[in-house]
C-alpha positions as CSV (number, residue, x, y, z in Angstrom):
1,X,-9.6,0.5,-17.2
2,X,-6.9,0.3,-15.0
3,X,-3.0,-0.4,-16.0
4,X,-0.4,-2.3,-14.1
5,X,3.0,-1.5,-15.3
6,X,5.9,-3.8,-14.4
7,X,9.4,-5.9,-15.1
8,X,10.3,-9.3,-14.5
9,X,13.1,-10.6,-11.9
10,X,15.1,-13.0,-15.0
11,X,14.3,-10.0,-17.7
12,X,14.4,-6.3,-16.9
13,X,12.2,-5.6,-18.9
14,X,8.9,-2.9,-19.1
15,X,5.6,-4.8,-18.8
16,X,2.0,-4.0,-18.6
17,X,-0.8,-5.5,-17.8
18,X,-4.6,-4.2,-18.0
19,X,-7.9,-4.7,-15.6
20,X,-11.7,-3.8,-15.6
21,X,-12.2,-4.1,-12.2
22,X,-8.5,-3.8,-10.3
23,X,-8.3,-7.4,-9.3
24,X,-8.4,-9.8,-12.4
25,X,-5.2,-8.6,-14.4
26,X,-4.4,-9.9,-17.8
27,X,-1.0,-9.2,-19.8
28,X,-1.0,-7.0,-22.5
29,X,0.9,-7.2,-25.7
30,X,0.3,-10.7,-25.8
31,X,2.6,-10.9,-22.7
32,X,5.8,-9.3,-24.7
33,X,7.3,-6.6,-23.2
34,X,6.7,-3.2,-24.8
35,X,10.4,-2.0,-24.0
36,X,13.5,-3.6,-23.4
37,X,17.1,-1.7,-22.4
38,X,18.4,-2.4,-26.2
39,X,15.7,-0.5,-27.4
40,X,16.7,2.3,-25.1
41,X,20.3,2.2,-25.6
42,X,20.1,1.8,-21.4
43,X,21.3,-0.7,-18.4
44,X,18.3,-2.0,-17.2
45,X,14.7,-1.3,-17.0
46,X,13.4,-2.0,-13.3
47,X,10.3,-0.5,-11.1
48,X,8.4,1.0,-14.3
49,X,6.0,3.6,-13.5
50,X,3.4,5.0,-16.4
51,X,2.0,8.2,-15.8
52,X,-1.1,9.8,-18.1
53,X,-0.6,13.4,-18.7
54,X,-3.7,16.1,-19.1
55,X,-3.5,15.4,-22.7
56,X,-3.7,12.2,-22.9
57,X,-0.2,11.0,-23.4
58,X,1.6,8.8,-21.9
59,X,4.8,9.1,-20.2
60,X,7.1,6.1,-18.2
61,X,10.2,6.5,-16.1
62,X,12.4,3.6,-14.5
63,X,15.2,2.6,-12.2
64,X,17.8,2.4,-15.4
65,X,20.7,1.1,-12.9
66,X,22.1,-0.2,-9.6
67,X,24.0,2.7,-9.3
68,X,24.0,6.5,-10.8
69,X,22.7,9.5,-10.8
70,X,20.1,9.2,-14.0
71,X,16.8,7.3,-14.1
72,X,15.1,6.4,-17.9
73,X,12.5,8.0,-19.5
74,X,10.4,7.3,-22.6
75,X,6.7,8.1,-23.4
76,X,4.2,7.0,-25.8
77,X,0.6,7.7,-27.4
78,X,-0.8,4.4,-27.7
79,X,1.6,2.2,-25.2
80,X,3.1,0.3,-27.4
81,X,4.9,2.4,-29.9
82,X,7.6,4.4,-27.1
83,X,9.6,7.3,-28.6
84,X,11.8,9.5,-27.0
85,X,14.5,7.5,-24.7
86,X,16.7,9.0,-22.9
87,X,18.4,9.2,-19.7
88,X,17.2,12.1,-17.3
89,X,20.2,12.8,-15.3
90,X,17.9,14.0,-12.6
91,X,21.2,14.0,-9.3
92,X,24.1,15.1,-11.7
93,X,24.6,18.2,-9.5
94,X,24.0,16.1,-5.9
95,X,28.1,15.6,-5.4
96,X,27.6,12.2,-3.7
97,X,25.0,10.4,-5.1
98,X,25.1,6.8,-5.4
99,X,21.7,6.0,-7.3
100,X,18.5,6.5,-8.2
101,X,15.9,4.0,-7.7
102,X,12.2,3.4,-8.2
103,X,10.7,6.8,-10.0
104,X,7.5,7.8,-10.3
105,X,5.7,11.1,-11.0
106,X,2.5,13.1,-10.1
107,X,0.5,16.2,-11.1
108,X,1.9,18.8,-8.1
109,X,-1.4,20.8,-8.4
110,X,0.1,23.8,-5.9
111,X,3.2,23.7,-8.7
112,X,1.1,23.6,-11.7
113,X,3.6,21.2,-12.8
114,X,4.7,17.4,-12.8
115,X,6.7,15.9,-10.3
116,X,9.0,13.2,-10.9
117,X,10.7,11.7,-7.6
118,X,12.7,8.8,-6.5
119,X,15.3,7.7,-3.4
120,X,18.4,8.2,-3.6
121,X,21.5,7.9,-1.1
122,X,23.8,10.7,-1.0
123,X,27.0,9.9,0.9
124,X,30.1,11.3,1.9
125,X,33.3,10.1,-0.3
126,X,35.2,6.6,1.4
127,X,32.6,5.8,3.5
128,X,31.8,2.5,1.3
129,X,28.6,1.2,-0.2
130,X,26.6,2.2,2.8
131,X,23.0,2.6,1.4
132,X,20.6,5.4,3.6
133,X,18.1,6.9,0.9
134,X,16.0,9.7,1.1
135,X,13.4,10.9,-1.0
136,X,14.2,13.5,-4.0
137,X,12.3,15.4,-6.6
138,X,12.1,17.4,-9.7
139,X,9.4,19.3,-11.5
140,X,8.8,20.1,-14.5
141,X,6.2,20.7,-17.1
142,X,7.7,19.7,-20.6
143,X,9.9,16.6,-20.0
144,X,12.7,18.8,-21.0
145,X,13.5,21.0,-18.6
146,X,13.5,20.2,-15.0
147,X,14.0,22.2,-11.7
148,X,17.6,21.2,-9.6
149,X,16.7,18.3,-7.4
150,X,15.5,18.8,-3.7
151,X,15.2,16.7,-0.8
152,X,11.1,15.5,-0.7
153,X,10.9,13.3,2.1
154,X,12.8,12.6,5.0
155,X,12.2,10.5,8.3
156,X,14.9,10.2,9.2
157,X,16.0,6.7,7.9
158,X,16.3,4.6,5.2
159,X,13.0,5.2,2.7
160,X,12.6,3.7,-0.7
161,X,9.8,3.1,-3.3
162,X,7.3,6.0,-2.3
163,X,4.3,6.6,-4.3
164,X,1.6,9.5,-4.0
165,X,-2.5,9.1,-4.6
166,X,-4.0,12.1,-5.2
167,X,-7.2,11.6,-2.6
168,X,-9.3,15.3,-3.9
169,X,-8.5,17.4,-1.1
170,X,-4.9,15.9,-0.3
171,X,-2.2,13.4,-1.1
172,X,-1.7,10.2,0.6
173,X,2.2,8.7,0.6
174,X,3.1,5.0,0.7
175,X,7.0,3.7,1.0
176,X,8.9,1.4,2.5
177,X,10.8,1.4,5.8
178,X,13.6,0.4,4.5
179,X,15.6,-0.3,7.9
180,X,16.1,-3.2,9.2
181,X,18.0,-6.7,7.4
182,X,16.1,-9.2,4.9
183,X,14.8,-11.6,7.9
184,X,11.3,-12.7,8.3
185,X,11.8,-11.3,11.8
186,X,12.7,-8.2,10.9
187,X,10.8,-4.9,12.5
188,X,11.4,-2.8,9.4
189,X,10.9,-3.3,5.7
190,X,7.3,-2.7,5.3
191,X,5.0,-0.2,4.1
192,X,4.1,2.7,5.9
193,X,1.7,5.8,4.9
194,X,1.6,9.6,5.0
195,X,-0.9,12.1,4.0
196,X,0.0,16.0,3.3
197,X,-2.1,18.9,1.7
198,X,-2.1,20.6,-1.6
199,X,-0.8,23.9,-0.3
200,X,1.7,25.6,-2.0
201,X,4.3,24.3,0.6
202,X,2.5,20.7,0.8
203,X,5.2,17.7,1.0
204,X,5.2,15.4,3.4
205,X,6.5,15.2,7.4
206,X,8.0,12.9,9.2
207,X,5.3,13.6,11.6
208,X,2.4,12.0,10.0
209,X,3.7,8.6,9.3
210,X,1.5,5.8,10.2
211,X,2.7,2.4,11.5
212,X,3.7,-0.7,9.0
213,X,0.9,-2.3,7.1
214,X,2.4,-4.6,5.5
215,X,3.9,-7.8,6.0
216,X,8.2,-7.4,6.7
217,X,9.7,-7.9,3.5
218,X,7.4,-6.2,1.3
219,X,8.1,-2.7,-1.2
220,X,6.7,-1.5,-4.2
221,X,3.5,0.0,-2.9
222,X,1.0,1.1,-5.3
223,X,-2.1,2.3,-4.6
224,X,-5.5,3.1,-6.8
225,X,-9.2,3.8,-6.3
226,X,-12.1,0.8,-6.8
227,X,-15.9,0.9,-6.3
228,X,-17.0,-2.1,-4.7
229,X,-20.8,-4.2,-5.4
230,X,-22.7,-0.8,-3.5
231,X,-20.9,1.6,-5.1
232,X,-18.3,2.9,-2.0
233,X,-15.2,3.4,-2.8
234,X,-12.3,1.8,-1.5
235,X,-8.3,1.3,-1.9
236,X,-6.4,-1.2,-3.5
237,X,-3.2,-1.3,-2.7
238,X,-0.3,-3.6,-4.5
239,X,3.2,-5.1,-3.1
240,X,6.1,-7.1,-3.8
241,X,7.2,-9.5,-1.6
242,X,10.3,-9.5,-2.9
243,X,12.1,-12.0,-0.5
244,X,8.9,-14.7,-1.5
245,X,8.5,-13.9,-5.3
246,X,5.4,-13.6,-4.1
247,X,2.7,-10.5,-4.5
248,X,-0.3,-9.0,-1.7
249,X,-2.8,-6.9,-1.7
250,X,-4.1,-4.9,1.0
251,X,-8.0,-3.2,1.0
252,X,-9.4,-0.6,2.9
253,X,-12.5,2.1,2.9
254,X,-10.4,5.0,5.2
255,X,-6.6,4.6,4.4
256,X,-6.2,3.4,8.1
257,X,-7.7,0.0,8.3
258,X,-6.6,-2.4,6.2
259,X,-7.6,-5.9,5.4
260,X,-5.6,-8.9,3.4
261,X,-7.3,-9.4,-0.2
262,X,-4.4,-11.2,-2.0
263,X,-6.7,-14.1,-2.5
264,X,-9.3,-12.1,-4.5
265,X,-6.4,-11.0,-7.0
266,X,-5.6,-13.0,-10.4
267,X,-2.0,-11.8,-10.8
268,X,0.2,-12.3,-13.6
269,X,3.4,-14.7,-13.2
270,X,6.4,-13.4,-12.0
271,X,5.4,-9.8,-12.1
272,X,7.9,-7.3,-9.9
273,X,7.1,-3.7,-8.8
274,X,4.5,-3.3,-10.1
275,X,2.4,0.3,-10.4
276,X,-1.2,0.6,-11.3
277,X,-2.8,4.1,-12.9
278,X,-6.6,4.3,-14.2
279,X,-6.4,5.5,-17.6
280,X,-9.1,7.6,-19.3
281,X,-10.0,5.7,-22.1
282,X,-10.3,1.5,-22.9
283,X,-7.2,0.3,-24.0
């Protein structure tokens, strides 16, 4: 069963949505939202992302404002019933953060721990409301406690909205390039990909980025694991084409080549930023 966990553009809001096969999605909760930022005492709840932990509980983290140094949290057994809000104030030490956006988490196997990470921009007092984000993380292995933040990911320019697949033997990367301006034309924001190992010092270069797959004007990457009608395995991987309202999907067998599925998908109406996990059990 595979779970797609998302907000809406006219209600920040956290949504999720269930599949049996990764492309017909139907809402779940009778299409109500299972959290909303009154119930968290919270700004706003953008870019969800649900993560299953080894024992079977779930845990959620979201963009919880434009601008600041926290990001929400909030985790539940059952998905419905969430307990435990709070704000993780994850850059309070970064002198110079101006947000936190789009957080998601993974099992760092070389840490033996979770990692929770996000992009921020750290800037340099009076220079205005110039936005250049990098990618930062935390681990930790209780929710409670966390390491000081460290920089994860950096290019070189503007990144947002990366997630990591775990592939077996090493990790793939999606995120957006986000350089460029919000024009059609535009060389830049798109998705590009990055693969890294396991080892103790695993994170990912600069030096293994792949060009844009995507169409411009696309973020929220997600990626997750399907078997197709001969049992191969092949990638699914989600967007938001944010400037369109619309949504794509992108399929491919090697992580390299990539084809245009979005007509095979039955998406939801008016889903945002959306990120997909296979869960253990059927919901």
């Amino acid at each position: 069963m595979y779970l797609f966990s998302y907000f809406k553009t006219d209600d920040e809001s956290f949504y999720l949505a269930v599949s049996e096969d990764g492309y017909a999605w139907k809402e779940w909760n009778g299409g109500s939202p299972v959290l909303q930022s009154m119930d968290t005492g919270g700004k706003i709840i953008r870019d969800p992302f649900v993560m299953e932990d080894k024992a079977g509980r779930f845990h959620a983290v979201w963009t919880d404002g434009w601008e600041g140094s926290s990001i929400g949290y909030a985790w539940s057994d059952d998905l419905l019933r969430w307990e435990g809000y709070k704000s993780l104030p994850v850059m309070a030490s970064v002198a110079g953060t101006r947000n936190c956006w789009a957080p998601e988490m993974m099992f760092d196997e070389a840490e033996g721990a979770y990692r929770i990470f996000w992009s921020s921009t750290v800037a340099e007092p009076g220079i205005g409301k110039v936005r250049d984000h990098r990618i930062w993380s935390v681990l930790t292995d209780d929710f409670e406690r966390f390491t000081a933040p460290q920089l994860y990911f950096d290019p070189g320019y503007n990144v947002i909205d990366a997630t990591v697949a775990d592939l077996g033997e090493q990790y793939l990367m999606l995120f957006k390039d986000e350089r460029g301006g919000n024009d059609p034309d535009t060389d830049y924001k798109a998705i590009r990909s990055c693969s890294f190992g396991k080892h103790a010092a695993g994170r990912p270069e600069p030096t293994c980025v792949s060009g844009l797959i995507t169409p411009p004007l696309s973020e929220g990457p997600t990626l997750y694991e399907v078997m197709n009608g001969s049992g191969e395995r092949e990638w699914i991987m989600l967007y938001d084409l944010f400037h369109f309202r619309e949504y794509g999907a992108m399929r491919s067998k090697d992580l390299v080549h990539w084809e245009n599925v979005t007509h095979l998908m039955t998406f939801l109406p008016d889903r945002r930023h959306g990120s997909v996990i296979k869960v253990k059990h059927h919901l």
